[in-house]
N, C-alpha and C positions, 0 to 999 in steps of 0.2 A: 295437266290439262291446258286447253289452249286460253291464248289471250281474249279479253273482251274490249272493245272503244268504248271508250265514254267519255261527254263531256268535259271529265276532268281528268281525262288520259287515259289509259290502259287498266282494263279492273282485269287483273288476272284470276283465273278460277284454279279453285285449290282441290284437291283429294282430301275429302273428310272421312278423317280417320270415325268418326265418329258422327252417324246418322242420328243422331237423336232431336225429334223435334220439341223437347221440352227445353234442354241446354243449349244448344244453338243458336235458340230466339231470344234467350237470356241474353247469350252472348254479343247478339243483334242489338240488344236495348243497350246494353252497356255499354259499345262501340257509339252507339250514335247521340247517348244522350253524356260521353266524351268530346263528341264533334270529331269522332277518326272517320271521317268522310268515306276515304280510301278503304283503309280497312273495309270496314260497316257495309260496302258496295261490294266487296271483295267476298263477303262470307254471304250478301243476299245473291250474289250472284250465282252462287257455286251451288247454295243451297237449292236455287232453282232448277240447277245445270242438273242437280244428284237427284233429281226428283221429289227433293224436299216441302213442304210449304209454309213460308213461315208464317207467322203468328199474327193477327190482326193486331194487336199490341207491339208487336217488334215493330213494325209497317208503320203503324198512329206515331212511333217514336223517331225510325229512320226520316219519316219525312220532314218532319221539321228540319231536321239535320241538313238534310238537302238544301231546303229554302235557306237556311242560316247561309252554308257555307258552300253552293252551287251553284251554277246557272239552274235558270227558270226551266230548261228542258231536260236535265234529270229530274227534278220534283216531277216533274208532268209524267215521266218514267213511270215512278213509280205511285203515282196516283192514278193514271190509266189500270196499275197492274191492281189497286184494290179496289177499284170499282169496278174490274172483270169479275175478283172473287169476292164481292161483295162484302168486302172489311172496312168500305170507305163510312165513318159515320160525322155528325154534325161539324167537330172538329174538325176532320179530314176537308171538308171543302171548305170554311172557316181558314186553312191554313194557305189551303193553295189560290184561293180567288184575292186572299190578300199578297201573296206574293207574285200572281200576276197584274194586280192594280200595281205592285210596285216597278214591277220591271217593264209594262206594257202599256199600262195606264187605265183611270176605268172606264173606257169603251172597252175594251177588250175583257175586263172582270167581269160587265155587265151580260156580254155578248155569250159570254160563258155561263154565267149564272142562266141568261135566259133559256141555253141550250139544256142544261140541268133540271131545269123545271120543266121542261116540255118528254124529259124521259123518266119513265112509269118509276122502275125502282129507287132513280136520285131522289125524284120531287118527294117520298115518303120519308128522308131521311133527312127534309132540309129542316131545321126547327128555326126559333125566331133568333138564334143566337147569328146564325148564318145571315137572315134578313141586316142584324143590327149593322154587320159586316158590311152588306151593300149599299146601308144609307149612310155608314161612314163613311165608304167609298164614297159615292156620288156626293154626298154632302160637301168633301172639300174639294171637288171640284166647282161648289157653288150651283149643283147642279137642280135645282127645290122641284122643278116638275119631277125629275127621276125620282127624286126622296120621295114625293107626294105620290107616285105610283107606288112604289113599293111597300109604302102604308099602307095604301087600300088591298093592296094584294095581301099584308099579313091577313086580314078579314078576311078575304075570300079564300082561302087556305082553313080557315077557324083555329088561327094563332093569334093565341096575345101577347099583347108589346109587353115588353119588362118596363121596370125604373128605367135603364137605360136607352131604351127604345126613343121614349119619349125626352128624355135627354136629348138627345141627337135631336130627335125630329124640333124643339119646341126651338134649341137653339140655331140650328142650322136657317129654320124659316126664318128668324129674328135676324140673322146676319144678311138672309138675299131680302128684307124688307116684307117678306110678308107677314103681314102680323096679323091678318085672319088664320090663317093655317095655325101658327104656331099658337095661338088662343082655344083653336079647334083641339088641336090636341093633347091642348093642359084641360081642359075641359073634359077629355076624352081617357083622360089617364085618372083624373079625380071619380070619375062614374067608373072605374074600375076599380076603387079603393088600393090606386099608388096615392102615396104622398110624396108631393115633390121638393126636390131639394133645393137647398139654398142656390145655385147655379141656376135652376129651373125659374124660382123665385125671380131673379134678379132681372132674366132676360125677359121675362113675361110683364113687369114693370118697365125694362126697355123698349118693351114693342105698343109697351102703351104710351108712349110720354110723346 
């Protein structure tokens, strides 16, 4: 079969002996949670070429692989391709908006995320794991009005922060000086019965001193 380009050279496509979309996608996980890039690229390749589909499981596993040991434009490959077939869930955008804050920075994670919530099927599949995601982005960039948006927006979604939610939020406002917000939301984490942690504790007595 012929060659294919890709970012990390030549993914050639192979004649499968063997159509089976049970073993296949096995052999999908187990390529990429190796880290055979090459490979792993080689078999989803072919498998698409043979009219195959792989597995929303092989896909949640290839991708990581990609971000590990890729450029940012094969991840986006094949994240585009399971948010065509609807296999992308919390994790899936969790994986890639951190890997483009990494490569891109977070205006471009943000710019993204914003496009995600503004489309019908993503925005049902963001949960507050993905939020915690963008206020760690924005957080180290120092960035407290972004944080402070994006808290108000778990509310308006009808998501609650985790322990870790509030984590973020109480320290990150302690560290840009505001220490009404981060008050606000040790406040706001206790009327939801988290208890906070010694980290929490500490920074909440620094914004007070």
């Amino acid at each position: 079969m012929p060659d294919r380009k890709s970012k990390h050279g030549v993914s050639r496509l192979h004649f499968l002996e063997k159509r089976d979309e049970e073993t296949l996608p096995r052999r999908l996980i187990k390529l990429s949670q190796n880290n055979k890039v090459r490979s792993a690229t080689e078999l989803f390749d072919s498998m698409r070429a043979s009219g195959l589909q792989p597995s929303a499981h092989a896909c949640n596993s290839l991708l990581p692989c990609y971000v590990r040991r890729s450029p940012l434009a094969d991840a986006m490959r094949i994240f585009e391709f399971m948010k065509a077939k609807g296999m992308a869930i919390g994790h899936t955008y969790t994986m890639i908006l951190k890997a483009v804050a990494s490569n891109q920075g977070y205006v471009s994670a943000l710019e993204m995320f914003n496009k995600i919530e503004e489309e019908e099927e993503s925005k049902k599949i963001i949960d507050v794991i993905v939020y915690n995601t963008m206020i760690y982005v924005c957080g180290r960039a120092k960035e407290w009005m972004l944080v402070e948006r994006l808290w108000r927006r778990l509310e308006q979604h009808s998501l609650n922060g985790t322990l870790l939610t509030y984590d973020l939020l109480v320290s990150i406002f302690v560290q840009c000086g505001q220490s009404e917000l981060a008050i606000a939301a040790y406040q706001e984490m206790l009327q939801k019965g988290l208890y906070p942690s010694e980290d929490i504790m500490k920074a909440i007595i620094a914004s007070c001193t």
